[in-house]
C-alpha positions as CSV (number, residue, x, y, z in Angstrom):
1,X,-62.3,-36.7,26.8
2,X,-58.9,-37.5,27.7
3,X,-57.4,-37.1,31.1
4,X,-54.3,-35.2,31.9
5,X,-52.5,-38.7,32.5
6,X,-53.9,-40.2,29.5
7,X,-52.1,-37.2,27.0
8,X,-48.5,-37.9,25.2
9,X,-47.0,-36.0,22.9
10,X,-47.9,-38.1,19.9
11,X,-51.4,-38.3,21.2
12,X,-51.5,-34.8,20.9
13,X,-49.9,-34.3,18.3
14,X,-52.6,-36.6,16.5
15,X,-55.7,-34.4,18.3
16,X,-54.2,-31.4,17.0
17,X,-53.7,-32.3,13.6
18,X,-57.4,-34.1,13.5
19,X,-58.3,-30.2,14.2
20,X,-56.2,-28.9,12.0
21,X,-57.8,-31.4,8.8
22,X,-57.4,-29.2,5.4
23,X,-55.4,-26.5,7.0
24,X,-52.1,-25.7,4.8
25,X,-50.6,-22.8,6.9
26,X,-51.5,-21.9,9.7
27,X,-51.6,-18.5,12.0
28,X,-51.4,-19.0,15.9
29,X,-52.6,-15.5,17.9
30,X,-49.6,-16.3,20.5
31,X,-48.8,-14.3,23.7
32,X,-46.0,-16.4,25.2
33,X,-48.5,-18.1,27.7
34,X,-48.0,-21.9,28.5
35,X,-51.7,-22.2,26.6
36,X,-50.4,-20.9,23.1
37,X,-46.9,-21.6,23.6
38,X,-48.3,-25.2,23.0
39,X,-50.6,-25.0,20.7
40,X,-47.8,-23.3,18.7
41,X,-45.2,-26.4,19.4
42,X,-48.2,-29.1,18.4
43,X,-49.1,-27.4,15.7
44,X,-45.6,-26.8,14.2
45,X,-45.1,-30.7,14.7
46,X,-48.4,-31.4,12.8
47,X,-48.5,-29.5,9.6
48,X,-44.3,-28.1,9.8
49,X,-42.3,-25.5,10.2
50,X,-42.7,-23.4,7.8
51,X,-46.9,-23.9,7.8
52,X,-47.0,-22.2,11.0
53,X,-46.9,-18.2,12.2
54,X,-47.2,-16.9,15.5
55,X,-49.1,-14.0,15.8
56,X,-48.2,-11.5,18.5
57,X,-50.6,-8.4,19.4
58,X,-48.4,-5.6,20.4
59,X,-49.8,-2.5,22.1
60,X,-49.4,-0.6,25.3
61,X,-51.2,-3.5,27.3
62,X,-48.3,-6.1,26.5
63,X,-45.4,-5.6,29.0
64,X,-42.2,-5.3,27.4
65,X,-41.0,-8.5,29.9
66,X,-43.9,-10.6,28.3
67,X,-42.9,-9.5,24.0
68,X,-39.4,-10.3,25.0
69,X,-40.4,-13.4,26.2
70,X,-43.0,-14.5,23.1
71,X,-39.8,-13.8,21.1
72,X,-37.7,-16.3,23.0
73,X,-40.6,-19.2,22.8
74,X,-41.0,-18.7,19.1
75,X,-36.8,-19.4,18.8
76,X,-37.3,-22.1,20.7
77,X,-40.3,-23.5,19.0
78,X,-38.4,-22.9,15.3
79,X,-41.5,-20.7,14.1
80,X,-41.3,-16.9,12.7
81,X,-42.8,-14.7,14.9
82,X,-44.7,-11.5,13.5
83,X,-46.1,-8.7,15.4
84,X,-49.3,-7.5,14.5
85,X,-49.5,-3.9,16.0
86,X,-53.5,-3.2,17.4
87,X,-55.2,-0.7,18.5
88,X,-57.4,-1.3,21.4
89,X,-57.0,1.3,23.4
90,X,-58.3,3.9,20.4
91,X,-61.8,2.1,21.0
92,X,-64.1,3.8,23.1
93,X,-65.5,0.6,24.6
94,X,-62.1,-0.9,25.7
95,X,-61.6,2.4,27.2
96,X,-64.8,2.2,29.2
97,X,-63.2,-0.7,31.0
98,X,-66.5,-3.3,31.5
99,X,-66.7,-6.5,31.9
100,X,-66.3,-7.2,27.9
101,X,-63.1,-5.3,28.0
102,X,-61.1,-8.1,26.5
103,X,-64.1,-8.8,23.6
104,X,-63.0,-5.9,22.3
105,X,-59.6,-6.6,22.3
106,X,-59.4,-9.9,21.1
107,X,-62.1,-8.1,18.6
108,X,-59.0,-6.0,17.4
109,X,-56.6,-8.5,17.2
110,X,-58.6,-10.9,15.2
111,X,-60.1,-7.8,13.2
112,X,-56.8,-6.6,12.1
113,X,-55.3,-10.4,11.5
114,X,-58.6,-11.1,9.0
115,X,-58.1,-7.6,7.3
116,X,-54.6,-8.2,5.8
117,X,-52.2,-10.4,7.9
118,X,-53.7,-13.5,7.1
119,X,-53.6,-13.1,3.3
120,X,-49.9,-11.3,3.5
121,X,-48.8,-14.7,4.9
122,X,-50.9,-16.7,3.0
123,X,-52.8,-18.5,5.7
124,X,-56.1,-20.4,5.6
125,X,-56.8,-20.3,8.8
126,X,-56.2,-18.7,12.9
127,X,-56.2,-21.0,15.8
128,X,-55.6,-19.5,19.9
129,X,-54.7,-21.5,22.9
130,X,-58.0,-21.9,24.4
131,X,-58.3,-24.7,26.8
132,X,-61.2,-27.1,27.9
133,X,-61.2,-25.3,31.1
134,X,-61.4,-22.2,29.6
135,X,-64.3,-23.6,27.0
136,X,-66.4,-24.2,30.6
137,X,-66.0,-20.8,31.8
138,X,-68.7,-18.2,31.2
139,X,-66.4,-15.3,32.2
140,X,-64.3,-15.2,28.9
141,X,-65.6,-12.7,26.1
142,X,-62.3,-13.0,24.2
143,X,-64.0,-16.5,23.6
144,X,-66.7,-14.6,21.8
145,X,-64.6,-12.8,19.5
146,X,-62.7,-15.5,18.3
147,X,-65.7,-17.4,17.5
148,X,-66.9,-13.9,15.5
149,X,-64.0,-14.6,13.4
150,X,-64.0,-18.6,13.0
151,X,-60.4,-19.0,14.9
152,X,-60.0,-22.8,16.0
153,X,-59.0,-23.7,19.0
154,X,-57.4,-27.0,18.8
155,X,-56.4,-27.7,22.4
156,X,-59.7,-26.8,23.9
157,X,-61.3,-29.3,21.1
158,X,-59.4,-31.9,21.6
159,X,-60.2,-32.0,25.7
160,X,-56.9,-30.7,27.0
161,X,-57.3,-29.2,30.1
162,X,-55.2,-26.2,32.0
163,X,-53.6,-29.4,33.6
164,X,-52.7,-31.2,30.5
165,X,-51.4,-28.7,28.7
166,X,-49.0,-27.9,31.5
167,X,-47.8,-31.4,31.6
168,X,-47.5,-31.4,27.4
169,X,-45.7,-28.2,28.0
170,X,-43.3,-29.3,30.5
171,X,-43.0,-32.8,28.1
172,X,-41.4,-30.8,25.5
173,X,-39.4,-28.4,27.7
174,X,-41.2,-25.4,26.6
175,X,-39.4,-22.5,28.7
176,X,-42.9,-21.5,29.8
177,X,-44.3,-24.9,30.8
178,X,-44.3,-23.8,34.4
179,X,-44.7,-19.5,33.9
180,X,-48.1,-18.2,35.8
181,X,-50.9,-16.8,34.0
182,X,-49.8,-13.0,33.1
183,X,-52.3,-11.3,31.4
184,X,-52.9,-7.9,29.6
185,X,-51.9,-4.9,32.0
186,X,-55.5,-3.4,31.5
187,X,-56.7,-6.2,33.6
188,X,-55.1,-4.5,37.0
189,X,-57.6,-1.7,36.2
190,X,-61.2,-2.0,38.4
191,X,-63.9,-2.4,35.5
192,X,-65.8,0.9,34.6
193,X,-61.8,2.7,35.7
194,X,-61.0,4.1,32.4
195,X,-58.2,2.0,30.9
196,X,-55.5,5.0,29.4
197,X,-51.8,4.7,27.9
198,X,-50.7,6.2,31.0
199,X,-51.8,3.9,33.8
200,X,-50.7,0.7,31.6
201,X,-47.3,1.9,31.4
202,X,-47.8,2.9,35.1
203,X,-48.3,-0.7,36.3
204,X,-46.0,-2.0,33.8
205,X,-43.3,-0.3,35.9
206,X,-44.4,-0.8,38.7
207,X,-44.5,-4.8,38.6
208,X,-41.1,-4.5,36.8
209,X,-39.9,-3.0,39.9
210,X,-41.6,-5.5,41.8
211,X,-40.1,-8.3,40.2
212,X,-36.5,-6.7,40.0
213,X,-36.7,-7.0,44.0
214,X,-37.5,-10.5,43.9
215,X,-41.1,-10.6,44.3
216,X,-42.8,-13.7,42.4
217,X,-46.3,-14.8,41.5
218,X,-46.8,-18.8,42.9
219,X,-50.4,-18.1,42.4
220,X,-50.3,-21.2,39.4
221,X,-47.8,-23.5,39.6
């Protein structure tokens, strides 16, 4: 595998499309993270433009802060971005709030993509921003849905680690090459605490708040 200091753009650029062989358009399930944010920027330099979609879940665990800012990387990237509206929270088992929580999110997400976006937008195949860090971690039952549903995951594939990606990232001056790790506001919620509309929108405001006074997160920089 390649090392962080081995990666250029071109090289992954190359990996990406090697993972991407036979695929004509493309849909990227996209949250505005660093991870996806790149694999939507290599991907759109591989097979073009207009072969590529980002796919945004939107639902009462997406902050507003974090759709707005999805929107701005997809500008910036060139790509369409469309909003695929899920339903998570209507599932009993999400509710529950255990430790497979986010399986049965990405569950809905992918479940809803497969059962009419993809073929609205004509596209062959779904790829997310897993990472060959993530691959290594057993802790990740998203991971398990998307491999329910056959989604590719080019950067994790192709070796790139949390490090590399970063560096890619900041390479092509993607605005979120340096943004922490944010993710879904059920995951402030202890596991087996029923996740509810309510307490997401809650913490939502609460961390807005937070951050309005100037409070940051330097947990991953």
């Amino acid at each position: 595998l390649n090392t962080s200091e081995d990666w250029t753009v071109e090289r992954a650029v190359a990996a990406v499309s090697a993972s991407l062989k036979g695929v004509r358009r493309l849909g990227v399930a996209f949250s505005g993270g660093v991870d996806s944010s790149l694999l939507l920027a290599l991907a759109t330099r591989a097979l073009g433009v207009n072969s590529v979609i980002a796919l945004l879940g939107v639902s009462p665990s997406l902050a507003a802060e974090e759709r707005s800012v999805a929107h701005d990387v997809a500008r910036q990237v060139g790509v369409r971005l469309v909003e695929v509206m899920t339903y998570e929270g209507d599932r009993p088992e999400y509710q529950a709030n255990g430790p497979d929580r986010c399986f049965h999110c990405k569950e809905e997400l992918f479940s809803r993509i497969d059962e009419g976006i993809a073929d609205r937008y004509g596209l062959d195949a779904i790829g997310y921003g897993e990472n060959a860090d993530d691959a290594r971690r057993p802790d990740r039952p998203g991971a398990r849905a998307a491999a329910n549903h056959n989604v590719l995951r080019p950067l994790a594939d192709a070796g790139m680690t949390k490090l590399a990606v970063r560096t890619l990232a900041r390479e092509l001056a993607i605005q979120v090459a340096d943004k922490p790790a944010a993710p879904c506001l059920a995951s402030r919620i202890p596991h087996h605490q029923l996740v509810t509309p309510a307490k997401l929108s809650q913490i939502e405001r609460a961390e807005s708040a937070l951050r309005q006074l100037g409070f940051v997160d330097r947990t991953e920089v």
